[in-house]
Every structure is written in C-alpha cells, then in structure tokens.
PDB file of N, H, CA, C and O in Angstrom:
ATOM      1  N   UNK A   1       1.315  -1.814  17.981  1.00  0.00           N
ATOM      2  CA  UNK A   1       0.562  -1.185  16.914  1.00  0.00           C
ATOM      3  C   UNK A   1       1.056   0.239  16.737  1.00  0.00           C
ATOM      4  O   UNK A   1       1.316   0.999  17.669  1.00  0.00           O
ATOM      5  N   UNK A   2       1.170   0.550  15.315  1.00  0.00           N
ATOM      6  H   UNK A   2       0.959  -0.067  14.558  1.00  0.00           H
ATOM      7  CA  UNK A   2       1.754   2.159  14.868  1.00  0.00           C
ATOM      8  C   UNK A   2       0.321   3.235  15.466  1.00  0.00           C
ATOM      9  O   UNK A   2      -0.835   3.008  15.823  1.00  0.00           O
ATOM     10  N   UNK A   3       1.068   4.293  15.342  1.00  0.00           N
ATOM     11  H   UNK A   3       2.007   4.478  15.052  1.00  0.00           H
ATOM     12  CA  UNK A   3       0.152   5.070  15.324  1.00  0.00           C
ATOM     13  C   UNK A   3      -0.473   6.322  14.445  1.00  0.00           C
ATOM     14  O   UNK A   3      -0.677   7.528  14.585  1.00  0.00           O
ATOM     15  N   UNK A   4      -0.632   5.396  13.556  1.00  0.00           N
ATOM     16  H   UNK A   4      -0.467   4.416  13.442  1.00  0.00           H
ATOM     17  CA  UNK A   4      -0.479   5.985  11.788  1.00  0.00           C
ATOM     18  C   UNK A   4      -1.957   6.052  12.021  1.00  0.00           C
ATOM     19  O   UNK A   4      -2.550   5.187  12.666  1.00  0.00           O
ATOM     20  N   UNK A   5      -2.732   7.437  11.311  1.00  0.00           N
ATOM     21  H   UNK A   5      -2.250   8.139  10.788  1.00  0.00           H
ATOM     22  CA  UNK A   5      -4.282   6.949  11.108  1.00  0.00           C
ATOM     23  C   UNK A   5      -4.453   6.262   9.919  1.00  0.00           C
ATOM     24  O   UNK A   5      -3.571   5.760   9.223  1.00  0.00           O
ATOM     25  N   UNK A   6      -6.059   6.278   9.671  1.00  0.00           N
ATOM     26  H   UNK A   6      -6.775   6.686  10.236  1.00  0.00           H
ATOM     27  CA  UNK A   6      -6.129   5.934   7.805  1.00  0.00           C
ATOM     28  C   UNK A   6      -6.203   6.703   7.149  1.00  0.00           C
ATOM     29  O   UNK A   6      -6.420   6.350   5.989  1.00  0.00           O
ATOM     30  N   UNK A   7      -6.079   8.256   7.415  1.00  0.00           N
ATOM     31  H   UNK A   7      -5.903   8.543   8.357  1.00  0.00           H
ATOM     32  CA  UNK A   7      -5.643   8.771   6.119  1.00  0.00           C
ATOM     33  C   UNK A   7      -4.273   8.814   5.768  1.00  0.00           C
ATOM     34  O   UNK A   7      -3.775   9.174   4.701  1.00  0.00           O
ATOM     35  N   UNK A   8      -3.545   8.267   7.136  1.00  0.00           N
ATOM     36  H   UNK A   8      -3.949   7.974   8.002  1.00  0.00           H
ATOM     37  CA  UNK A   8      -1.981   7.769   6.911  1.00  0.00           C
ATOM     38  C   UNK A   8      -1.898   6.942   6.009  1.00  0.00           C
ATOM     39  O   UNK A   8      -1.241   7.293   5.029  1.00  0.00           O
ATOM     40  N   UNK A   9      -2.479   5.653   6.001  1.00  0.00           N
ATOM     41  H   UNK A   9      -3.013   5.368   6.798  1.00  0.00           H
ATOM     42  CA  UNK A   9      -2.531   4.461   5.644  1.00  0.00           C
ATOM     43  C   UNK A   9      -2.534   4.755   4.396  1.00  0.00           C
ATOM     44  O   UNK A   9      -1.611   4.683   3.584  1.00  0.00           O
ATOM     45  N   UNK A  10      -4.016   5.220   4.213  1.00  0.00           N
ATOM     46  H   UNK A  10      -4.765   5.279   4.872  1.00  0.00           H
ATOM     47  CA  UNK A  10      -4.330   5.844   2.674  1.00  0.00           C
ATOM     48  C   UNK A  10      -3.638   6.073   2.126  1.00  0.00           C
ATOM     49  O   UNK A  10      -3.464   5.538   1.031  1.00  0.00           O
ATOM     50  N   UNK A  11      -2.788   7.109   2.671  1.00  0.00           N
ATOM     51  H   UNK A  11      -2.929   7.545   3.560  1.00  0.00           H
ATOM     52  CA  UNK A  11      -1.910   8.124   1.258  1.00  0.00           C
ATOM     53  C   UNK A  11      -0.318   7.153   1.068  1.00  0.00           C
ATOM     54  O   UNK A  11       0.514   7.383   0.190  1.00  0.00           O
ATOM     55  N   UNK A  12      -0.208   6.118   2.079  1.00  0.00           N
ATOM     56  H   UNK A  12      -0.883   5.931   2.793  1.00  0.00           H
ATOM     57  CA  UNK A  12       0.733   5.239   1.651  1.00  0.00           C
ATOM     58  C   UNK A  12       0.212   4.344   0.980  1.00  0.00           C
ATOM     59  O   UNK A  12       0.999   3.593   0.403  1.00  0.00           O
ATOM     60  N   UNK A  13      -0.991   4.141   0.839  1.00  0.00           N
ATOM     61  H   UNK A  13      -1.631   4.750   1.307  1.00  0.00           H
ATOM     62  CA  UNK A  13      -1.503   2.970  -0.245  1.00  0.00           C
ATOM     63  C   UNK A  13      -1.435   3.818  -1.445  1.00  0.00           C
ATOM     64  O   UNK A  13      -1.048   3.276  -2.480  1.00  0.00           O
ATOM     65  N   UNK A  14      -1.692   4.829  -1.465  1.00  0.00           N
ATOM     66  H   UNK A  14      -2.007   5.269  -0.624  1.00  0.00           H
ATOM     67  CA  UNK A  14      -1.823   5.683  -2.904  1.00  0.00           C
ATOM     68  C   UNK A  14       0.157   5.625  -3.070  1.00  0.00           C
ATOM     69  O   UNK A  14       0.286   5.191  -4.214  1.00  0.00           O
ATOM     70  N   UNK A  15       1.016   5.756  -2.731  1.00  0.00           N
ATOM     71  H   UNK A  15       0.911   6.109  -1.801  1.00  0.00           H
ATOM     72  CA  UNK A  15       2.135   6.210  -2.756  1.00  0.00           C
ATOM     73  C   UNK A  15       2.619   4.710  -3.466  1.00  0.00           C
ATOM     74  O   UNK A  15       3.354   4.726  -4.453  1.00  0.00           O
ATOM     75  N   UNK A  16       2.227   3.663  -2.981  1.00  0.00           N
ATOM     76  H   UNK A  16       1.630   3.650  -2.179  1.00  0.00           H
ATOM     77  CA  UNK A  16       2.516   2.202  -3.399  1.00  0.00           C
ATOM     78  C   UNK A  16       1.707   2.151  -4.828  1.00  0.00           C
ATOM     79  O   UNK A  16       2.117   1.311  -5.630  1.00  0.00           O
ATOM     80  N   UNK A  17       0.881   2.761  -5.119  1.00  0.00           N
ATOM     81  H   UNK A  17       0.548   3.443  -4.468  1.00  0.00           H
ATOM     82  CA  UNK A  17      -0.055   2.441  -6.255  1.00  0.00           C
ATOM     83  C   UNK A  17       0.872   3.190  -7.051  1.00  0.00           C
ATOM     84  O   UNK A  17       1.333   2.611  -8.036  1.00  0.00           O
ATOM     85  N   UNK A  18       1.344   4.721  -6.745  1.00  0.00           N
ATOM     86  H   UNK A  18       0.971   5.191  -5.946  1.00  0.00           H
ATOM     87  CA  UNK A  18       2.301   5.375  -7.807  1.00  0.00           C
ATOM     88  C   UNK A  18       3.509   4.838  -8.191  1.00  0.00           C
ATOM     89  O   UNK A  18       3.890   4.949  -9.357  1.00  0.00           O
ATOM     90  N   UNK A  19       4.428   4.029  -6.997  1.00  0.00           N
ATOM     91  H   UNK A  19       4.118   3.939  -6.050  1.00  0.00           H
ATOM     92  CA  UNK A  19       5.627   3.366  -7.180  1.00  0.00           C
ATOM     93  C   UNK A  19       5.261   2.203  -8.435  1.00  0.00           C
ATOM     94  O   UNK A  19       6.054   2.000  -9.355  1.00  0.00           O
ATOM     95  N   UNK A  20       3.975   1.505  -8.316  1.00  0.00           N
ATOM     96  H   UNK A  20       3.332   1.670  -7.569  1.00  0.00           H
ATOM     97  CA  UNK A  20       3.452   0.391  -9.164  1.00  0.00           C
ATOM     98  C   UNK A  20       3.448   0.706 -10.298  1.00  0.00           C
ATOM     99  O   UNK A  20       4.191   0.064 -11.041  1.00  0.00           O
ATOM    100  N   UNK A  21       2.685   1.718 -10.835  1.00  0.00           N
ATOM    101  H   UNK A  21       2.081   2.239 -10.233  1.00  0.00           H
ATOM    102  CA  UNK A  21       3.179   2.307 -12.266  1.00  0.00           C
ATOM    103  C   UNK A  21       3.841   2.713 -12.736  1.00  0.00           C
ATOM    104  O   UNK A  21       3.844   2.686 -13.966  1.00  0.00           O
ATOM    105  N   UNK A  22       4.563   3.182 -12.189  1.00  0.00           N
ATOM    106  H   UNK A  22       4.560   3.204 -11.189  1.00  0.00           H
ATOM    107  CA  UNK A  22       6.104   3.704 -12.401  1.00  0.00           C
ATOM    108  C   UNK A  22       6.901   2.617 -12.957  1.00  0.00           C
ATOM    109  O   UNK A  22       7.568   2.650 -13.991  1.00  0.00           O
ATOM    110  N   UNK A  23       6.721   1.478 -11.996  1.00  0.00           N
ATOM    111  H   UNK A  23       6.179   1.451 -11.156  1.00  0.00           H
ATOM    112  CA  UNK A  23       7.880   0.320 -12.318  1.00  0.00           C
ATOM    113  C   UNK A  23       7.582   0.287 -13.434  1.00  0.00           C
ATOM    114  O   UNK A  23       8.200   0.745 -14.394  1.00  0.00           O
ATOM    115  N   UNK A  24       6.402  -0.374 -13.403  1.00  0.00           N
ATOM    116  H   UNK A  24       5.900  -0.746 -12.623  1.00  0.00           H
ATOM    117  CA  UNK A  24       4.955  -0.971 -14.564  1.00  0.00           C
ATOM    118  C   UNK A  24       5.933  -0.177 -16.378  1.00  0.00           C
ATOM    119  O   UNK A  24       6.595  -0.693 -17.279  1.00  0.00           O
ATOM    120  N   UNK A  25       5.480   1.187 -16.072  1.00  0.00           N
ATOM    121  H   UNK A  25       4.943   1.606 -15.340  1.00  0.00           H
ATOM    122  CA  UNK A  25       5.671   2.392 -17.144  1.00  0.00           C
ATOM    123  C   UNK A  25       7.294   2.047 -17.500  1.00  0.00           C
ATOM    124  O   UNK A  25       7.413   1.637 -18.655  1.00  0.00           O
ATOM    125  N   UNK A  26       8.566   2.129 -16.747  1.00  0.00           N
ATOM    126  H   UNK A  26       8.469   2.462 -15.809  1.00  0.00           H
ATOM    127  CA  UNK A  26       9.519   2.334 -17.273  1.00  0.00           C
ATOM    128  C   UNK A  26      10.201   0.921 -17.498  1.00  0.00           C
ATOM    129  O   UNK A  26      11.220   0.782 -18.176  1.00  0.00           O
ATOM    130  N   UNK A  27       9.235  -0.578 -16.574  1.00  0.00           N
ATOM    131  H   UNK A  27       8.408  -0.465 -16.024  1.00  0.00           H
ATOM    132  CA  UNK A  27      10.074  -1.955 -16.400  1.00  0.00           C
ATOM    133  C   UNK A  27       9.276  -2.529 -17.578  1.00  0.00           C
ATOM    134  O   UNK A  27       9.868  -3.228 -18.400  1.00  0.00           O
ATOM    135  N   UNK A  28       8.027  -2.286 -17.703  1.00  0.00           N
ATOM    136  H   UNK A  28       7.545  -1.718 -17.035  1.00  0.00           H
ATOM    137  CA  UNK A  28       7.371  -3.470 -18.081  1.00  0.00           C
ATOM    138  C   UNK A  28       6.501  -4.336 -17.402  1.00  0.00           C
ATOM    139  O   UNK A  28       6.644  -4.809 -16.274  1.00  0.00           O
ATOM    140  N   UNK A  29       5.478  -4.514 -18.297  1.00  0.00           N
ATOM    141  H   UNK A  29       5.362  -4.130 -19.213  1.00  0.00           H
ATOM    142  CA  UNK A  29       4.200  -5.446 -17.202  1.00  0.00           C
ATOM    143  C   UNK A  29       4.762  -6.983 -16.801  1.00  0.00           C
ATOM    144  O   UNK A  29       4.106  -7.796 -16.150  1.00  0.00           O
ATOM    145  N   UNK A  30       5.920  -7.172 -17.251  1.00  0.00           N
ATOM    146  H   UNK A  30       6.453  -6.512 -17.780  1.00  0.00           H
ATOM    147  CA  UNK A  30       6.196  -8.698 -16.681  1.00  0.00           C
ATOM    148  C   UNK A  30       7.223  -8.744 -15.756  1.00  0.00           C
ATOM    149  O   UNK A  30       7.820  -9.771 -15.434  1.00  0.00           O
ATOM    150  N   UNK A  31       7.468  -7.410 -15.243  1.00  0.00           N
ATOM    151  H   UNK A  31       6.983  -6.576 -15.505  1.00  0.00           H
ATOM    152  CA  UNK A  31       8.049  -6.912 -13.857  1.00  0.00           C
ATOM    153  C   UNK A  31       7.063  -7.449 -12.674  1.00  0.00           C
ATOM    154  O   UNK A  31       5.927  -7.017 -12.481  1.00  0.00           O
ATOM    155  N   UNK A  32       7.857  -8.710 -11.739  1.00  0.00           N
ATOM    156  H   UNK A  32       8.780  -9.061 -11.896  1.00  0.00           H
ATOM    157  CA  UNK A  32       7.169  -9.003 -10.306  1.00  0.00           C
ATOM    158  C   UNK A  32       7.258  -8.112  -9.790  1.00  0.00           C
ATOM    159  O   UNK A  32       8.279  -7.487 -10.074  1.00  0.00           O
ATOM    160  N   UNK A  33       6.451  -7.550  -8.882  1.00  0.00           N
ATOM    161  H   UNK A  33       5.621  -8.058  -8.651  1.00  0.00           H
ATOM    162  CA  UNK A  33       6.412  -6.954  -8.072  1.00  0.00           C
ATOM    163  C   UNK A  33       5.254  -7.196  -6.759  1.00  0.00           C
ATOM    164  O   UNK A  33       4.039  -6.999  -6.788  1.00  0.00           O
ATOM    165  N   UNK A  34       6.090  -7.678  -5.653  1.00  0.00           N
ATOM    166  H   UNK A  34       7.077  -7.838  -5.629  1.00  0.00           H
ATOM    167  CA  UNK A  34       5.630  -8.251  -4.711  1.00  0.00           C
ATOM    168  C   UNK A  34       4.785  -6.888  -3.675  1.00  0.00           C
ATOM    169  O   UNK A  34       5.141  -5.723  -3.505  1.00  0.00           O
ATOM    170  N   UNK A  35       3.432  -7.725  -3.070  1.00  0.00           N
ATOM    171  H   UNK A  35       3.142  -8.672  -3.208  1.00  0.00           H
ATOM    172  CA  UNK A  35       3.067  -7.188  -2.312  1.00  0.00           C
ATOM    173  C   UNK A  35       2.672  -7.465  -1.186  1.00  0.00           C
ATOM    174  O   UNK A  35       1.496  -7.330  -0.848  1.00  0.00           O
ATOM    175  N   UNK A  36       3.570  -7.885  -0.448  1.00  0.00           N
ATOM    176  H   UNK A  36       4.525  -7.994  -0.722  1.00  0.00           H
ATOM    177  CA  UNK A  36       4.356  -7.426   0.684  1.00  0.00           C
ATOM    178  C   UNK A  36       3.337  -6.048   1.391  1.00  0.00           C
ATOM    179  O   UNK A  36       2.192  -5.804   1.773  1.00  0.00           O
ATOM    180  N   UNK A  37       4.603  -5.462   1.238  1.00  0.00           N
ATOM    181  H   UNK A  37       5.532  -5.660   0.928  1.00  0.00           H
ATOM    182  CA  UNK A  37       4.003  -3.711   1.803  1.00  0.00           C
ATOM    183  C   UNK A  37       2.462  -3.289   1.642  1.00  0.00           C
ATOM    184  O   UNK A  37       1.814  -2.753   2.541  1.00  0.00           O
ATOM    185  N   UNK A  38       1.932  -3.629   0.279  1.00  0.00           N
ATOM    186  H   UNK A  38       2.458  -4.065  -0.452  1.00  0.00           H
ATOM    187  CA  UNK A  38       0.753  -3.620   0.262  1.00  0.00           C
ATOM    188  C   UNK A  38      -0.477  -4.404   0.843  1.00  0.00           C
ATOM    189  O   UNK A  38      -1.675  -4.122   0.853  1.00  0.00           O
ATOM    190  N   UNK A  39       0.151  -5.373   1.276  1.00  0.00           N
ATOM    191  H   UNK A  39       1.125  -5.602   1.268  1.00  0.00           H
ATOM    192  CA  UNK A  39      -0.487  -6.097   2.051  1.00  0.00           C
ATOM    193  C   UNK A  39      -0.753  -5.802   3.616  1.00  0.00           C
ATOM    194  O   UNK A  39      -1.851  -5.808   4.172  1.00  0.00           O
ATOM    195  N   UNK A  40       0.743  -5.493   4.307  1.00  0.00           N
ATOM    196  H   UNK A  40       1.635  -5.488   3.856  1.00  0.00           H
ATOM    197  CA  UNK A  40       0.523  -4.529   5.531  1.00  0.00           C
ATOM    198  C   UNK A  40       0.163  -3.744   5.826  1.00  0.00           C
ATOM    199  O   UNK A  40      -0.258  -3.496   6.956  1.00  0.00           O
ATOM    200  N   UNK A  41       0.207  -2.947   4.745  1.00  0.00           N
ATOM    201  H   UNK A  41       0.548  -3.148   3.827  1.00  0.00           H
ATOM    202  CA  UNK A  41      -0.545  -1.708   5.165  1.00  0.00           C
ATOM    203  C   UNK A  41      -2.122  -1.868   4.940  1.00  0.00           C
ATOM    204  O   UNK A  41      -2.832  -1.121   5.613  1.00  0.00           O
ATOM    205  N   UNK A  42      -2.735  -2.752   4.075  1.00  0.00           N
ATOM    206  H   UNK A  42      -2.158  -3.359   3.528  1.00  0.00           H
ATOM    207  CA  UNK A  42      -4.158  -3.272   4.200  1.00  0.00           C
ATOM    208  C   UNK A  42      -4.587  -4.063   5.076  1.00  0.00           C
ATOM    209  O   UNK A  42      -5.799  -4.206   5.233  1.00  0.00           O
ATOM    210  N   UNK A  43      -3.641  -4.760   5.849  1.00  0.00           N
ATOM    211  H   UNK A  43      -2.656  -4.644   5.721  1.00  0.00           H
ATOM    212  CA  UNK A  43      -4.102  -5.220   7.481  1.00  0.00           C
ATOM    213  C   UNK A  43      -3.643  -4.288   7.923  1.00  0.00           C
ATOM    214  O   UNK A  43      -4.835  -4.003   8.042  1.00  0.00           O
ATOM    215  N   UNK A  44      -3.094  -3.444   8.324  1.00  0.00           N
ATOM    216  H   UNK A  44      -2.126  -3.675   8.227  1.00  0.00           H
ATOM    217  CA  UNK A  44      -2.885  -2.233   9.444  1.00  0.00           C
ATOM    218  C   UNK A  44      -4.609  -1.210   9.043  1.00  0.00           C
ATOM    219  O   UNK A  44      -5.099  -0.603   9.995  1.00  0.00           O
ATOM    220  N   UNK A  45      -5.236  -1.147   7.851  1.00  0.00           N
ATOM    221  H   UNK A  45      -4.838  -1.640   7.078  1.00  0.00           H
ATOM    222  CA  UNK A  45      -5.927  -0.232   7.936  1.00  0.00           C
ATOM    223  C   UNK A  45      -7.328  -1.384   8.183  1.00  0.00           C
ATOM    224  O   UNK A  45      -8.445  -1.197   8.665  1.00  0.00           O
ATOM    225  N   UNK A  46      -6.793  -2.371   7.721  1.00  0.00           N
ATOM    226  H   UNK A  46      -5.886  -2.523   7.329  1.00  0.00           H
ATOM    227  CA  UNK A  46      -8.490  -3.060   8.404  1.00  0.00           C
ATOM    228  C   UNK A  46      -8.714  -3.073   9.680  1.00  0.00           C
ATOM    229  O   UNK A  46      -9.803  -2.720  10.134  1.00  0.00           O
ATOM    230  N   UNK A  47      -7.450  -3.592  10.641  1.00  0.00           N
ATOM    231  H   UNK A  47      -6.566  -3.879  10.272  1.00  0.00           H
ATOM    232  CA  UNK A  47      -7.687  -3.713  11.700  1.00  0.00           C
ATOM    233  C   UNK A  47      -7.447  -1.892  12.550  1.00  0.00           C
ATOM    234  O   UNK A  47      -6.993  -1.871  13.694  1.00  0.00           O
ATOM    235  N   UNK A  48      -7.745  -0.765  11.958  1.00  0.00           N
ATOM    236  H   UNK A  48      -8.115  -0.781  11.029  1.00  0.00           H
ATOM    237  CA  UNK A  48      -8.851   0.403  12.404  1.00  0.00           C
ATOM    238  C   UNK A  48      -9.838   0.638  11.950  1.00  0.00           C
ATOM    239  O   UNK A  48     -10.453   1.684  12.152  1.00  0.00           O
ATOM    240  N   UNK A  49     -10.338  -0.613  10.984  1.00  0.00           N
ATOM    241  H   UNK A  49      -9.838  -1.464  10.820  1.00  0.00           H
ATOM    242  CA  UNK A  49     -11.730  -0.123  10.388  1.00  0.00           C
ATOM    243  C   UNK A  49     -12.388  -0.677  12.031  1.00  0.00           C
ATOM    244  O   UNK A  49     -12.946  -0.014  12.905  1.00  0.00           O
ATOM    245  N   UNK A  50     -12.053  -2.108  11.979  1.00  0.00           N
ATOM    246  H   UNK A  50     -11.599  -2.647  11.269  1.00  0.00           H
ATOM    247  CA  UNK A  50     -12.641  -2.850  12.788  1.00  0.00           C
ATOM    248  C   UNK A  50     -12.628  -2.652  14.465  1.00  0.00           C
ATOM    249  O   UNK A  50     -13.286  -3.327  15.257  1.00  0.00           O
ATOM    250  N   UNK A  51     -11.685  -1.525  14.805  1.00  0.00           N
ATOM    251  H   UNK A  51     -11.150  -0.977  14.162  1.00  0.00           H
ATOM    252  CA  UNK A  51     -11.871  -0.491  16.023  1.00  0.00           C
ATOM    253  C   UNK A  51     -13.011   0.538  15.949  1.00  0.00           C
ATOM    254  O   UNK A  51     -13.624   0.892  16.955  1.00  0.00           O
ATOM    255  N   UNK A  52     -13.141   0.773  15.324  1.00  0.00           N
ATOM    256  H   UNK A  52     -12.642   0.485  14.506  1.00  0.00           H
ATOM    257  CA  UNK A  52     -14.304   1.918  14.970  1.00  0.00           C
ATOM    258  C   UNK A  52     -15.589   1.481  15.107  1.00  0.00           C
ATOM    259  O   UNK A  52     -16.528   2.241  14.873  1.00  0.00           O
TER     260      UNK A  52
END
C-alpha cells in the first residue's frame, strides 16, 4: 500500500477530472476515455476511508 493520504488522492482525482475535459474540450465527447486510473485511485481512497 502507497503512502499517499486523501488529500493526495483527492487532488489526483481532481487532476484526472481536468485531464477529462481537456480531452473532452479539444477531442470531442465521442473520445473513449478509459477509467482505469480513476478507478484506482477510488479504491486506494476507499480503502482509507474504511481505516479510519
């Protein structure tokens, strides 16, 4: 296990949300874009909700 907190987590979920519009803004909404990453990093921050 990393040793990232959740406001780590956080500001890489926010950083993935900016990359998303970005694509979104300059590709187009029928740009895939897999989530992957977003997904890990939302089990990496559940499983410190669920330490707490």
């Amino acid at each position: 296990m990393s040793d990232r907190t959740a406001t780590d987590l956080e500001r890489e979920l926010g950083m993935l949300v900016a990359v998303r519009a970005y694509l979104r803004d300059t590709v187009g909404m029928d740009v895939h874009i897999p989530t992957t990453a977003v997904d890990r990093v939302l089990d990496e921050l559940n499983s410190l909700d669920r330490k707490t």
